[in-house]
Each structure stands twice: as structure tokens, then as C-alpha cells.
N, C-alpha and C positions, 0 to 999 in steps of 0.2 A: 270276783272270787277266783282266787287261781285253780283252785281243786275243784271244781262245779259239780261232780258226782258227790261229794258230801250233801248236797244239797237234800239228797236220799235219803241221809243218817237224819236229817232235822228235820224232816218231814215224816219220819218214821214216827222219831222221838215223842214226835207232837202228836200224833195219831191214833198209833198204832190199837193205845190201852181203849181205844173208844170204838172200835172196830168189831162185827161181828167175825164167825169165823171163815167166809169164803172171800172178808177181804183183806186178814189175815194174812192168807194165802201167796196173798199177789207177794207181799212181805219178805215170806216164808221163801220163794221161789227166785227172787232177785237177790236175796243174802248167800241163796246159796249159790247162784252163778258169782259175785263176787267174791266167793271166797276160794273160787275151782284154785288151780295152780296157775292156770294160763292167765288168771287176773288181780290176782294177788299184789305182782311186784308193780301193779299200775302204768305199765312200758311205754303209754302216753302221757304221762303226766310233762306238765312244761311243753305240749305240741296242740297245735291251735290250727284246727283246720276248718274250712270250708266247703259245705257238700252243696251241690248245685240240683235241687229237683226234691221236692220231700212225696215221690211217690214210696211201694213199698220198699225198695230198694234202697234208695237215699235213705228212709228212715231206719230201712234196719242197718246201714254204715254206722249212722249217727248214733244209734245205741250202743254200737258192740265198741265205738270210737269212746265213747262215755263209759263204758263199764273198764274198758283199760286206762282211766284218767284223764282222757284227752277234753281239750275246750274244742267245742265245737259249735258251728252256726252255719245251719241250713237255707237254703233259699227255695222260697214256693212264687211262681208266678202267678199261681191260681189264687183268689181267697178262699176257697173254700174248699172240699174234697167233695167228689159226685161222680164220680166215676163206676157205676155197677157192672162192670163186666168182672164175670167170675174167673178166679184164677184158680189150678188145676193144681191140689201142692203135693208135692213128694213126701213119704210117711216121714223123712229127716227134717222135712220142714215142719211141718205139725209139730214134732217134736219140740225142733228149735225152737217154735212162738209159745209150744204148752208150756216150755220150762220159762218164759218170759212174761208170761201171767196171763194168755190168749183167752184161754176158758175163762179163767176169774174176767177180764173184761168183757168178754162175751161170751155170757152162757151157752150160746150156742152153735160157737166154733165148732166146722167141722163134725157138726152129727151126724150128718147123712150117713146112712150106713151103707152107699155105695161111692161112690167118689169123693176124695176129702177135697175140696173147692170153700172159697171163701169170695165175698166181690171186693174187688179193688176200695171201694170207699172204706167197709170197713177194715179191712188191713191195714188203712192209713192210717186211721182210727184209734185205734188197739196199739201201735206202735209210737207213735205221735204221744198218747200219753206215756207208756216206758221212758220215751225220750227225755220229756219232760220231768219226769219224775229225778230222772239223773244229772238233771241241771243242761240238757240241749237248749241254747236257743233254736227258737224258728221264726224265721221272718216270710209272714205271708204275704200276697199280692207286693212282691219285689222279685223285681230280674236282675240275672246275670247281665253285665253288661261288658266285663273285660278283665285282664289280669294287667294290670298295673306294674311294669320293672321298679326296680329303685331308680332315682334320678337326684340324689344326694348334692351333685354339683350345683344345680338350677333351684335350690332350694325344695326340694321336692322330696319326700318320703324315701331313709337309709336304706327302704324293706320293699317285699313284695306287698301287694296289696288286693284288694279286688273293689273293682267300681260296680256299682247297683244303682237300679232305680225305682224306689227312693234312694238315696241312699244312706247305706247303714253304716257302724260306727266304724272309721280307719285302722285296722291295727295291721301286723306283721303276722300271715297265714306258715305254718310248716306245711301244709300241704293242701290243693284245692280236687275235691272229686268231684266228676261231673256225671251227674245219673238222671239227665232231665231227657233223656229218651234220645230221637235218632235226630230232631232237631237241637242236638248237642253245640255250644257256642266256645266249650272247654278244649277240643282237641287239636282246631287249627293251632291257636296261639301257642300248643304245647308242640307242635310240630307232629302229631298225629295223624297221620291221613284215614281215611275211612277208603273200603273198597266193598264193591258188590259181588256177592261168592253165591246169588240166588238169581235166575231171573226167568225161573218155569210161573209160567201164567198161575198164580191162585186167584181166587175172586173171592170174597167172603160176605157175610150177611148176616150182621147181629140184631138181634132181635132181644126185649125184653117187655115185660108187664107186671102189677102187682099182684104176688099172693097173698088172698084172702086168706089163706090156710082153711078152708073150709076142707069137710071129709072129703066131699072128690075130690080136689086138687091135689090135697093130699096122700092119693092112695097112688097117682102115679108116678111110675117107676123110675126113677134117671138114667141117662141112657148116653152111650156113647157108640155111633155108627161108621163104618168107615168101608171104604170101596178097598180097601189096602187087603181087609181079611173079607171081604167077600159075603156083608153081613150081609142074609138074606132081605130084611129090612129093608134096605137101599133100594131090591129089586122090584118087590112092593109096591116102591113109591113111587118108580119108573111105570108102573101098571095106572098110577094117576096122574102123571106127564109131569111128573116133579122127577129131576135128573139132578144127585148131589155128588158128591164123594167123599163129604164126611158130613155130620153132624153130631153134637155134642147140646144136650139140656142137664141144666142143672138146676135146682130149685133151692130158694135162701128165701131172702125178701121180696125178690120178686122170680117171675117163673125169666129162665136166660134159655137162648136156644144163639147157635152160631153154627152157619154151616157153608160149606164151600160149595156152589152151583156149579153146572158146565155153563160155558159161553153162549154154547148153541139153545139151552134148554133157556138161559133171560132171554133171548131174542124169541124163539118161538112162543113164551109165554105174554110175551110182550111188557117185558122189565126195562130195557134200552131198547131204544130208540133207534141208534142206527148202530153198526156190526163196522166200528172203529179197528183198526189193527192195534192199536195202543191200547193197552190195557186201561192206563188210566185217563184215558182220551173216551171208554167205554163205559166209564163208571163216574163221571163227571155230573154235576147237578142237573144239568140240563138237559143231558141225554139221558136221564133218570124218567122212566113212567112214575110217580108214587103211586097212583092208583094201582096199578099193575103188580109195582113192587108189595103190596101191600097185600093186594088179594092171591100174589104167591106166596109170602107169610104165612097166611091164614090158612091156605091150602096144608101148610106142612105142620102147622098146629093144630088142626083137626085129626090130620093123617095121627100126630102121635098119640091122640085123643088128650088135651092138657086142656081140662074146663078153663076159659076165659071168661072173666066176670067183668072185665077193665079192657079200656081202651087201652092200645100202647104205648109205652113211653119213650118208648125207639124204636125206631128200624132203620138200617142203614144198611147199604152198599158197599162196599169200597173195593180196596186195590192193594193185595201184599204180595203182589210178581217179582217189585226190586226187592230182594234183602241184604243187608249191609252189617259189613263187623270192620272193627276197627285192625289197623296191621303190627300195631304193639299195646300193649295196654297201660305203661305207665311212660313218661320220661323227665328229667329233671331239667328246668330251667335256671341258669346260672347270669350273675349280672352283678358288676358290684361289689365279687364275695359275699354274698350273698344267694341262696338256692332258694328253690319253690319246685318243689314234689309233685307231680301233676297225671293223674290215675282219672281211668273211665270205668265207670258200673253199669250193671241192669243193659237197656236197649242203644245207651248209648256206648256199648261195647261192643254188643253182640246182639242183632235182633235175631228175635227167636220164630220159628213156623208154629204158628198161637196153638195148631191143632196137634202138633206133637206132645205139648203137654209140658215141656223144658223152662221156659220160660224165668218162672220163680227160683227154681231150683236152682239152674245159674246165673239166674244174679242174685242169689244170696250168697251162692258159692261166691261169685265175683267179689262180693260185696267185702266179707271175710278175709277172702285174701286181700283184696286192699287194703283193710286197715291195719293187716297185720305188715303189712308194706309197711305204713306209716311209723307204727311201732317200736319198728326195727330200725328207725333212724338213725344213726350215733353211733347202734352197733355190729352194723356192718356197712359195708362199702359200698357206696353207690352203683355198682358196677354187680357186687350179690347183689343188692335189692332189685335190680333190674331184670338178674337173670333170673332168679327166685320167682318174680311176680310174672314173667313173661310165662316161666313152664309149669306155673299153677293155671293160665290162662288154655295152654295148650292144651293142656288135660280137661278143664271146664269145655273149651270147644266138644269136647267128642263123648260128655256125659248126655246120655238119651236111654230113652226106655229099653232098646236094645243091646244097650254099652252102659254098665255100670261096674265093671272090673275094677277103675281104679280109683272106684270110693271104695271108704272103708266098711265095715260089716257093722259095727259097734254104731248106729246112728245117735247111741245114747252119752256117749264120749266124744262128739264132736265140738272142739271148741273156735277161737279163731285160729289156734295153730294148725298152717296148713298141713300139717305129718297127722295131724288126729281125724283129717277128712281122706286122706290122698293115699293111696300105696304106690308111693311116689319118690326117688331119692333125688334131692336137691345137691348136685354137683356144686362143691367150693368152686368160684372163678376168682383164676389168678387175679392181681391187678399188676401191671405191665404197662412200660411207657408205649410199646407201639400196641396202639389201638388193634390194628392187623390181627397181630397175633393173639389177643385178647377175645376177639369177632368168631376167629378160629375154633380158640377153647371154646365158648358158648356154644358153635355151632355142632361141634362134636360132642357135647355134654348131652343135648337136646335128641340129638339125632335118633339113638332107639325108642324116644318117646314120641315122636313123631311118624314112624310107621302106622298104618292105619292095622287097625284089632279085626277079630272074625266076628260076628253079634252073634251074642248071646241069649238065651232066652230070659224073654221080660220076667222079670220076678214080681 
């Protein structure tokens, strides 16, 4: 089907009169994102891309890719979604998924009436049907395996391509995104390099188990602790030889706890084993105590008082002292006469510090802007689309809880047009035979947004 978002109208058609009224709803709330202005003229129709990773991020590309007309086909290596860790969302996020039918698929998005948090599986979840509903393929348990040139002469495909394994059906992509995290395989072959802009020691330690929802469990509180402001809390916990600097419980389907230890306090407790200078030399399997690690867990789930009725379903150790962003965020492969559009999302653009709480927010931001990159293909210039998507990139860099200046105020007006998220002017770039002077304009265009801001107070 060339139009695959019709696939909505006929599924509707066929539906809808049999529906009661909260699934209606879901209906009610996708007619009206396609009817905004920003989705109307369809600005992907005829552009057939490929997103690499169907976490949240990948999946909300492939939605907002399908409500502007585009074909699109995602790739999951996983078969299945299980991923519980909770993500931290910004009130424009809620918004964004409320107006995509979140509630109506799960009733109980986002109730908590202290942190709005949801777990990674069901975000997949929830959006994965949107997708679906708008005519997304998804292909699960298949990987990325490479971006394909034309090779026309050798009898070979006129078009780019992409290989998988299985593999999936051959056609000619307009653009491939890649949102499968930091072991991204999209950015080499685009000429993207990755660089490390983090490398202060964190340790971290997620922990989760089932809620019964029984009256204790549910009477305690959510909580979010942090050595940054000095939560008494913290100091408490140092009174029973638990030494953190942050921690963060949220409560859904199961009780989630993630918090960052000092180095010194896993060795005195006896967590590791030996007091490695490498971080991740120290949090390695085998210099893992579990029994130890475990009965520090517990230690700090009694401290918060969270009735345990289950055994655990994880705990884990690890290591996020490297952190990595990418040094451009889109660039265009040529071959043939022929192009292939080639953009990075979520962590394989920018990984986030988990405890700052950024995370979703920009890579959905990411997310947005890229596809409004795609969009744009035809009618403007490679040379704006590139300089467009790099200083919507710049601007997502420096959105944090203390920096929210150059979002807009309106979260209920955000659509993929980057002007309805950003207070941001996107400078025309000339196009010019020498490159030079071209590189120039950009870098002067850029430059007052590039100064670092004073932080503001969180709102």
C-alpha cells in the first residue's frame, strides 16, 4: 500500500460503531493529531524509511513518521519487550503519549501522583500498537546488519538498501534512523563518529520486584534522594553504613529502586571483590559478591520501609562512568545519484546520565526533529536540512531540569514542527560552490546558540 496510514481509516471504519466509549477515545484522539496543520499536507507521503531499534524512541519516530504519510519499517533484535526499568517523563511527554491514546491503552499511565514514570516495557507497548494501527511495519527478532550503496553496474540494486538478518523485504529506503542505543551499527557507515564528553565514575544499581498492590505496599511514598541537594535522607542511611548519592523508587507493576553507591562504601560492604582502578574492571561478573550485593539491596529496602512479599527479579551492578554523544546528528550518503538520508535517535545520539531524569524527553525531542528532517526532503536543500537538524540537536543537548529556556511554554502546541517546540530561529544557509564558505555561514549562524545559558530554576 503506498499510503499505509489509511490503514487507520479501515480499521476505524470497521470498528469503530462496535466500540465502547474509552475505546472510542483512542479514535477520537488520533483523528485529531491528523487533522492538526503540521499533518495534514502528509510531507512524507512517497518517503520510505527505515528505523533501527523499536525501543521507546524508535517507536515513537515510527509513529509521528506514519501520522505525516511516510512507509516505514522498523527493526527489533529482541523478540519480545521486558525491559522494566522506569522512565522519568517530562509533563510534555505525558502530554505527547496522552494525546496518542496512552491512557486509553493503559489505564493506568502515569497516576502516580508524585513522579509521572512509566517502565520501558510498557511504553513499548502502548506505542507499538499506535504504530501499528497506522500501518508501521515491525520486524521482530531481525538485526541490522548494514547499509547496502547501489551497485547498478554489477547487476546489483539501482537504490540504497539495507541488509538484515533474516532478511527482510529489498526495497529503496529515503532515509534510515538508528535508535538501537549506544551499540548503534547506523553511524559508522554514515561517517558519524561517536565521542566521550563523560567520564566522572558513576556506579549504579537497579534493583526491582513485584507489586502485590496490597495496602502496605501501597501506602509507601515515591521518592527521589539525591546528595546534589543535600537530602537529609541520604544522611540517615550513612547512620546504617549504606553511602549513596542518589536514589530514585518508583512504583508501577513492580516496586523499581536505582541508585548510585560510592566505590568505597561496595568494598567496605563487601559488593566487589577487589578495589580495581577501572570502573568497569570493578563491576565485572566475577568480581561481583551476589550474596553481598544482595544483602546491600535489602539493606536499603528496609531502610526505605517498601513491604517485600517476592523475591527479586533483578539486581544488578553496573558501570555508566563512559558516556558518549554523537558529533553530528544526521548526514547524507550519496552514490549513483542516488542519496540515503542517514539520522541518529534516543542513546544512540546522546546517552543521557539515567539520574538526571533527561533521558525520554530528549529522545523524543530527537526523535521529532528527525523525522521532521525527513519531511523536509524535496523542499529544502540538503545543506538546510543538515544545518536545521544539527541546531535542533544543539539546543536538545542543553535541555535539563535546570535549562528549559529554549522550550516552548505552550507543551499542549507541540507538534513535529521544530518552531512549535523551540524558541529557536533557524538561520537560512546559503548553498555555495565552495564548501569553505558555506562551513563559515553555518558556523556563524550557530554560534549565539552555542554559548552556554545561566540555569534556571527547575519548574
Amino acid at each position: 500500500m503506498n499510503e499505509p496510514w489509511r490503514i487507520y481509516y479501515h480499521v476505524r471504519s470497521a470498528v469503530y460503531n462496535t466500540l465502547g466509549f474509552r475505546q472510542k477515545q483512542l479514535f477520537r484522539l488520533l483523528d485529531a493529531r491528523l487533522n492538526l496543520d503540521a499533518y495534514k499536507p502528509r510531507s512524507a507521503t512517497n518517503k520510505r524509511v527505515c528505523i533501527v531499534g523499536a525501543g521507546p524512541v524508535g517507536l515513537r519516530a515510527a509513529v509521528e513518521m506514519a501520522l505525516l504519510g511516510g512507509r516505514v519499517s522498523v527493526l527489533e533484535k529482541r523478540a519480545k519487550f521486558s525491559r522494566e526499568n522506569r522512565l522519568h517523563l517530562w509533563p510534555w511527554v505525558v502530554q505527547d503519549l496522552a494525546s496518542l491514546g496512552a491512557k486509553v491503552l493503559f489505564k493506568n499511565f502515569c497516576k502516580s501522583r508524585t513522579y509521572f514514570h512509566v517502565s520501558t516495557r510498557q511504553l513499548q507497548v502502548i506505542l507499538l500498537k499506535v504504530a501499528l494501527l497506522l500501518g508501521v511495519k515491525v520486524y521482530s527478532a531481525t538485526g541490522f546488519e548494514s547499509i547496502v550503496a547501489p551497485t547498478p553496474a554489477n547487476d546489483g540494486n539501482p537504490f540504497y538498501s539495507i541488509k538484515t538478518e533474516p532478511q527482510i523485504p529489498v526495497v529503496e529506503y529515503t532515509a534510515v534512523l538508528g535508535a538501537s542505543g549506544i551499540n548503534d551499527q547506523v553511524a559508522e557507515p554514515a561517517g558519524i563518529n561517536r565521542s566521550v564528553f563523560s567520564q566522572k565514575e558513576f556506579l549504579g544499581i537497579v534493583c526491582y520486584f513485584p507489586n502485590l498492590e496490597t495496602p502496605e505496599e501501597m501506602k509507601v511514598d515515591e521518592f527521589s534522594w539525591t546528595a546534589q541537594l543535600k537530602h537529609r535522607m541520604l544522611y540517615k542511611m550513612r547512620e546504617v553504613g549504606i553511602d549513596l548519592e542518589n536514589i530514585m523508587y518508583f512504583r508501577g507493576e513492580m516496586h523499581y529502586l536505582v541508585m548510585t553507591p560510592r566505590r568505597r562504601n561496595l568494598l567496605t560492604r563487601g559488593v566487589v571483590k577487589q578495589n580495581y582502578s577501572n570502573s568497569r574492571d570493578l563491576v565485572e561478573r566475577t568480581n561481583i559478591s551476589q550474596s553481598g550485593l544482595h544483602a546491600f539491596v535489602k539493606r536499603v529496602v528496609a531502610f526505605a520501609g517498601i513491604p517485600r512479599k517476592t523475591d527479586f527479579t533483578r539486581v544488578n551492578l553496573f558501570d555508566f562512568s563512559s558516556l558518549t554523544r554523537a558529533e553530528k546528528s544526521a548526514s547524507v550518503l550519496t552514490s549513483h545519484d542516488k542519496k540515503l538520508y542517514v539520522g541518529l535517535i534516543g542513546d544512540s545520539l546522546l546517552e543521557p546520565v539515567w539520574h538526571e531524569g533527561v533521558g525520554t524527553c530528549r529522545g523524543f525531542l530527537g526523535a521529532l526533529d528527525a523525522v521532521w528532517m525527513v519531511a523536509q526532503i524535496g523542499r529544502k536543500s540538503d545543506e538546510q536540512l543538515l544545518a536545521d537538524r544539527e541546531l535542533a540537536y544543539r539546543v536538545m543537548q542543553r535541555v535539563s531540569g535546570h535549562h528549559r529556556d529554549e522550550l516552548q511554554k505552550n507543551v499542549r502546541k507541540y507538534t513535529v514542527e521544530p518552531r512549535s517546540r523551540y524558541f529557536v530561529d533557524f538561520p537560512r544557509v546559503l548553498r555555495d560552490i565552495d564548501h569553505r564558505l558555506l562551513l563559515e555561514v553555518r558556523q556563524r549562524s550557530y554560534a549565539r546558540f552555542m554559548r552556554p545559558s545561566s540555569p534556571t530554576t527547575k519548574q
